[in-house]
C-alpha positions in Angstrom: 0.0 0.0 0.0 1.6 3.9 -0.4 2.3 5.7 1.5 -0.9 8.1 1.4 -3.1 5.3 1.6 -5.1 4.9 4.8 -7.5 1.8 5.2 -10.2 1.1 8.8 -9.8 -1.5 10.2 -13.1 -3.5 11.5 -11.9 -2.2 15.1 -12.6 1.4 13.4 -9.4 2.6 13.8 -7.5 4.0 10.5 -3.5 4.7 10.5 -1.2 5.1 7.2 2.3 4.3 9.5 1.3 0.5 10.5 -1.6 -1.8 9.8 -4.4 -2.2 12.0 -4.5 -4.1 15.4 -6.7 -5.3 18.6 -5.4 -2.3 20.2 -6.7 0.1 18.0 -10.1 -0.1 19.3 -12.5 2.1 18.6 -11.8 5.9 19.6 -15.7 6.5 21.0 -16.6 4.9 24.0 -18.9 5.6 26.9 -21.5 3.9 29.1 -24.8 3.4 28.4 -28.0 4.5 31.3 -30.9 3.2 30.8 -34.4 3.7 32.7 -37.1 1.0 32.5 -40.7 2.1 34.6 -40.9 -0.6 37.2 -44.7 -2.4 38.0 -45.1 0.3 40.6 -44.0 2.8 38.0 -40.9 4.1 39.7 -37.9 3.7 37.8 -35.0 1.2 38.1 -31.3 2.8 36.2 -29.5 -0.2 34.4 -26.2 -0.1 33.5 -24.2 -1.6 30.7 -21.1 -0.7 28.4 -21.9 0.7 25.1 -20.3 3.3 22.6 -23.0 6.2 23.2 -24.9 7.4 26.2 -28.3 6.4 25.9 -30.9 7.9 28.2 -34.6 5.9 27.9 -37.3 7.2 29.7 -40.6 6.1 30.0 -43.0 9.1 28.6 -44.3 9.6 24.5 -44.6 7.2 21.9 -41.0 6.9 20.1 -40.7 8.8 16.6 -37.6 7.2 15.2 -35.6 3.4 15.6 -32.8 4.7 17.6 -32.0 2.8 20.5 -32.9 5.2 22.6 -34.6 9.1 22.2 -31.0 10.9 23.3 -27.6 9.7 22.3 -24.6 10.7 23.9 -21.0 10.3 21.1 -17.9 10.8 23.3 -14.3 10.0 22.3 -12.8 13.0 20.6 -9.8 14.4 22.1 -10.6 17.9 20.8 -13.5 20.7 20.1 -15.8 19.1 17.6 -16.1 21.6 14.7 -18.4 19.8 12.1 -20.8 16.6 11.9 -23.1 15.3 9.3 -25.3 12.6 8.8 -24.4 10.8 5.4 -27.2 10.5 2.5 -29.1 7.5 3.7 -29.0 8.3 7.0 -27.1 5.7 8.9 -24.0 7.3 9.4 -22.5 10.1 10.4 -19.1 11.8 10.3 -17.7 14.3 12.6 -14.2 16.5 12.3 -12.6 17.7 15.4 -9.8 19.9 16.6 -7.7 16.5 17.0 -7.4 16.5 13.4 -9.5 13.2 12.9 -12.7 12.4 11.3 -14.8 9.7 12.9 -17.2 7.1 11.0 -20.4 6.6 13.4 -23.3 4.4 13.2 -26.6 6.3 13.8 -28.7 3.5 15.3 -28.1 0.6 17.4 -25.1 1.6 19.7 -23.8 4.4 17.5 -20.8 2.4 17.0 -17.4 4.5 16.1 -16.6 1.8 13.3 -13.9 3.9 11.5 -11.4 6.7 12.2 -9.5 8.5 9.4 -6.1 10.2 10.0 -4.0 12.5 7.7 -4.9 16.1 8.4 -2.0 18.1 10.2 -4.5 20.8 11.6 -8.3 20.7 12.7 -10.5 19.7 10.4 -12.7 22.8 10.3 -15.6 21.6 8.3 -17.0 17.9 6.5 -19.7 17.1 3.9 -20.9 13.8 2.6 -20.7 13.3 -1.0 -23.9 12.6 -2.6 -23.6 8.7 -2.9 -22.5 8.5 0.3 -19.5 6.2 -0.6 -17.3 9.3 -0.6 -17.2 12.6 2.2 -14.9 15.4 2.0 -12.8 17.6 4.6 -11.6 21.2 5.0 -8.5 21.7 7.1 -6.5 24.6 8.9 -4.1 22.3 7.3 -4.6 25.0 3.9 -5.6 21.8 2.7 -8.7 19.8 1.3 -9.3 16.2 1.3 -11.7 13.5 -0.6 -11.9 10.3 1.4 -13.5 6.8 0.7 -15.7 6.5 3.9 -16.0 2.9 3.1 -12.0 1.9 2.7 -10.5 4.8 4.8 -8.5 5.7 1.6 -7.7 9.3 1.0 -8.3 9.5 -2.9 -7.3 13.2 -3.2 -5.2 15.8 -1.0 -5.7 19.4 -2.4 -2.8 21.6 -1.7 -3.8 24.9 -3.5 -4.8 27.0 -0.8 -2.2 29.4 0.4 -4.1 30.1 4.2 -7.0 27.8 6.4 -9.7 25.9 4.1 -12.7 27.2 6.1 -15.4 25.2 4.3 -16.2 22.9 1.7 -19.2 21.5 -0.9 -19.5 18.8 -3.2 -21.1 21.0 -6.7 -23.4 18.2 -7.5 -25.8 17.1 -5.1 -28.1 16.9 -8.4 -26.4 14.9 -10.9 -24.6 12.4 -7.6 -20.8 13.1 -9.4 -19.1 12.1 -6.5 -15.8 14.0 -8.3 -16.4 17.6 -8.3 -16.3 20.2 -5.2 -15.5 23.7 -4.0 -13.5 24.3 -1.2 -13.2 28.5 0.4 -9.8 29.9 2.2 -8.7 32.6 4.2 -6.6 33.7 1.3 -9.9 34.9 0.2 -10.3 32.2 -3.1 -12.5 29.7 -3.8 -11.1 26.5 -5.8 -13.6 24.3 -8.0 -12.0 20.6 -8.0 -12.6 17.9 -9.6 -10.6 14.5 -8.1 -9.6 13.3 -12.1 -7.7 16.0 -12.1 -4.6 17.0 -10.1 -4.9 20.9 -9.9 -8.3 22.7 -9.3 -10.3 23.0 -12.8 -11.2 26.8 -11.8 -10.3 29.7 -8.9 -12.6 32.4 -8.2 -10.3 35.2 -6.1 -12.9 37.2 -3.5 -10.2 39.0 -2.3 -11.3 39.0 1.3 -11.3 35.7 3.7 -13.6 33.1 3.2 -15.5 31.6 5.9 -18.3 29.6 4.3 -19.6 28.1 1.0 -22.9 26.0 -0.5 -23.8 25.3 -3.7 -27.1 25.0 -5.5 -28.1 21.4 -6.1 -27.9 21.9 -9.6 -24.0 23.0 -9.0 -24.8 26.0 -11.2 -24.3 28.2 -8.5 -21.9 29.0 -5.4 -22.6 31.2 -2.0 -19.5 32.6 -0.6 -19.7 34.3 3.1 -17.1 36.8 3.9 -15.7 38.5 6.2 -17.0 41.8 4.8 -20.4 40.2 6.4 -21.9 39.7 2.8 -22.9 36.8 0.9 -21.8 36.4 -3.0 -23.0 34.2 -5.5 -20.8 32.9 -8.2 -22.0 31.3 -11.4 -19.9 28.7 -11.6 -19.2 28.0 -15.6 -18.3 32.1 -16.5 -17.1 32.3 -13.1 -18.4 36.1 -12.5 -20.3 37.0 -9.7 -24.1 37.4 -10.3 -25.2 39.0 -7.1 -24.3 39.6 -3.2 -26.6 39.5 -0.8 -26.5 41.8 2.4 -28.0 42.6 5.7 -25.5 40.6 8.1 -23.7 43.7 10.6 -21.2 40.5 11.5 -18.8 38.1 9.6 -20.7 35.3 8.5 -19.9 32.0 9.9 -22.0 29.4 8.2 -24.0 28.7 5.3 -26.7 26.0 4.3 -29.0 25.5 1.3 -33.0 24.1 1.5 -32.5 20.4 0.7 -35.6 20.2 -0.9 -36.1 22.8 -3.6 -32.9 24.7 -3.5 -34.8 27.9 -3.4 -33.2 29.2 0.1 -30.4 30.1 1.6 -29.2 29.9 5.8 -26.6 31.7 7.1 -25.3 32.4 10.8 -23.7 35.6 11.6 -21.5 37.3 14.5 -24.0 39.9 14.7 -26.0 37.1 16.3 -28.6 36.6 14.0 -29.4 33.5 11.5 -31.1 34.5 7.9 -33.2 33.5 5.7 -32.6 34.3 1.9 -34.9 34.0 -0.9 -33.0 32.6 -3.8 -36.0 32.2 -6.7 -35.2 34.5 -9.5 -38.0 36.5 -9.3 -38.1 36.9 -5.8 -40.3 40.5 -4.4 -37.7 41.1 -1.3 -35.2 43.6 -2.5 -32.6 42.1 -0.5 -34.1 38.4 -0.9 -33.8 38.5 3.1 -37.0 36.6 4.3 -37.3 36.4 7.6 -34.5 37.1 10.6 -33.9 34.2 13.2 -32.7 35.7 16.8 -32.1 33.5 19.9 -28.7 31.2 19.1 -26.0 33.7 20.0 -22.5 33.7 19.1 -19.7 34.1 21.7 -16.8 35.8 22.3 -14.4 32.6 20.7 -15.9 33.4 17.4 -16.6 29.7 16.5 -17.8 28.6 13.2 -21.5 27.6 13.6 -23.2 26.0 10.8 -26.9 26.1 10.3 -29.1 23.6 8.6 -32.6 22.8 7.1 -35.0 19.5 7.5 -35.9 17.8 5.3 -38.9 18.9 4.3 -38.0 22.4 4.9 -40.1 24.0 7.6 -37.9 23.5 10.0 -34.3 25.2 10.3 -31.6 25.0 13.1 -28.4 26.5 14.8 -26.2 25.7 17.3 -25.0 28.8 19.8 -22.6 30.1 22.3 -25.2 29.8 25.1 -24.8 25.9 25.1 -28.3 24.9 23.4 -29.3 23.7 19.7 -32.4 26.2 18.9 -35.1 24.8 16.1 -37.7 27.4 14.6 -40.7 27.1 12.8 -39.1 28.2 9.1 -41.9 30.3 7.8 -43.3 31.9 11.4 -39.3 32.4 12.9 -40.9 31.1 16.5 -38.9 28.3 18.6 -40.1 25.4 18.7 -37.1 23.9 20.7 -34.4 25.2 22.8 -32.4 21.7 23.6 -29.9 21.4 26.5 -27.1 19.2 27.3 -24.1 20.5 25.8 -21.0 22.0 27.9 -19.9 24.8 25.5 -20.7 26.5 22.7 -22.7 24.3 19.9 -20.7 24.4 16.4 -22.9 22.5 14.1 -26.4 20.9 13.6 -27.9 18.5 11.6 -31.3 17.2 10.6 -31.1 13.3 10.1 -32.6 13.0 6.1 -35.8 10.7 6.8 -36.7 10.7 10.6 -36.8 13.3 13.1 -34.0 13.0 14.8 -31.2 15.8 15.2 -27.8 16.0 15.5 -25.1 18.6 17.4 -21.6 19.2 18.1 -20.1 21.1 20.4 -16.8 22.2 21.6 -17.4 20.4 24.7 -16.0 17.6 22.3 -19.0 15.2 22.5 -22.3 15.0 20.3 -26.1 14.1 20.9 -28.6 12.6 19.0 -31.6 13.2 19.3 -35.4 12.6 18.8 -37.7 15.7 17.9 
């Protein structure tokens, strides 16, 4: 095997220096509580080892088939700065400040089946490709990474970037080409890639840092957050910028697109505000800014803090400084949930794809699960 090569081993442990052993057990471990209603419907606690936390309590009828409503994922050895549930649903990926991306299962015991190794900084942001065969990685490394989340293999290592690759997007959520992305720098350019070829295929130059970036699911179309506190949009096949959206009084720290239609845009601020954008081409706003989402404050450690849609778009979500994971109503901005648990500052959110369950990392360097 080369050198860059990097396979999991069915422990879950990836390494490219030796080969897999017993030792290298899997990286997530905790215990497991349980609380079954006794006949005289007090509660007994039972305890057994698992990979997750999981909390049961008697109370409403379950809505998904995790083992248990609340899931606790432990076993970074750093802030964790990005997680996302893959395509299907049953799996997960999170990056952390340890520089490692772990391979989770989301039901049964959440087992940490796969760790892969070969960023030299914190991976600062992570997205599933669309078959969900392949995910990619955005490092403080200055570099970008496409992995084979089923081998461990690291099929391309992007070495453009001059600064900190903020963020990263595949460009075809639409077609499923698991080959073409976009990765966004502090050296204020955005690099189109495609992994048949060595260099980047196009670079749009901003000029300013780069701290977020999605892409219409038709790849057509790029949003770049700055740190001028605006949002551009980049066609990508002229490459020229087609129109920038403003309203943000802070640097903007995350950026999400509506799964379903494509027709809106997210995006978390330091001015402590999440937005709403209208993308439709004839859209009656004059800044396309729908609606303004207050509540999920940033701190003073000016984390990145992605926000995200469900699936069926009338819910959105953000994490915040104040330790919680805030869901509003989409099209009425009021909060429906304000979810505890987390020690510090929540960095990123998730909707799982076809149940209602949610996902949140936090710099506390654990994540939850968790039924809605």
């Amino acid at each position: 095997m080369s050198e860059h090569k990097r396979k999991v081993s069915t422990a879950g442990s990836v390494d490219g220096s030796e080969q897999p052993t017993p030792d290298h057990a899997m990286h997530g471990t905790a215990v497991a509580l349980v609380k079954r209603p006794k006949t005289d419907n007090s509660a007994a606690m039972v305890v057994s080892k698992s990979d997750a936390t999981a909390i049961i309590k008697a109370g409403p009828k379950r809505t998904s088939g995790m083992q248990a409503p609340i899931m606790h994922l432990t076993g970074h050895g750093g802030e964790v700065t990005t997680c996302r549930f893959s395509p299907n649903g049953k799996h997960l990926a999170s990056g952390s400040a340890d520089t490692q991306v772990f391979l989770w299962n989301t039901y049964g015991d959440c087992a940490n089946y796969g760790v892969l190794r070969g960023h030299k900084g914190s991976v600062l942001e992570l997205q599933w490709m669309p078959s969900g065969e392949r995910l990619i990685t955005a490092s403080a490394d200055s570099t970008v990474a496409l992995w084979d989340a089923t081998t461990g293999e690291r099929l391309k290592r992007g070495r453009r970037h001059t600064a900190p690759v903020n963020a990263c997007c595949p460009l075809s959520r639409g077609s499923g080409d698991d080959n073409v992305f976009a990765s966004a720098s502090d050296d204020g350019c955005l690099l189109l890639w495609d992994a048949r070829e060595r260099h980047p295929v196009a670079t749009i130059t901003h000029g300013l840092p780069l701290t977020s970036i999605a892409a219409a699911p038709t790849g057509n179309t790029i949003y770049a957050g700055s740190l001028d506190n605006s949002i551009s949009s980049w066609d990508v096949r002229s490459l020229s910028l087609v129109d920038t959206l403003r309203g943000h009084s802070g640097t903007v720290m995350g950026l999400s697109i509506s799964p379903k239609t494509g027709n809106y845009l997210l995006s978390t601020s330091l001015d402590n505000t999440m937005r709403l954008w209208d993308l439709r081409p004839y859209c009656r706003i004059p800044n396309r800014c729908e609606r303004v989402f207050t509540g999920a404050p940033h701190g003073f450690e000016r984390s990145f803090i992605r926000p995200a849609f469900d699936r069926d778009e009338s819910m959105v979500a953000s994490g915040s400084a104040d330790r919680t994971l805030t869901i509003w109503n989409m099209r009425s901005g009021e909060i429906k949930y304000k979810l505890p648990g987390h020690k510090g500052c929540v960095t990123q959110v998730d909707f799982h794809p076809l149940e209602p369950i949610v996902l949140s990392g936090s710099v506390d360097k654990s994540m939850f699960l968790g039924e809605i």
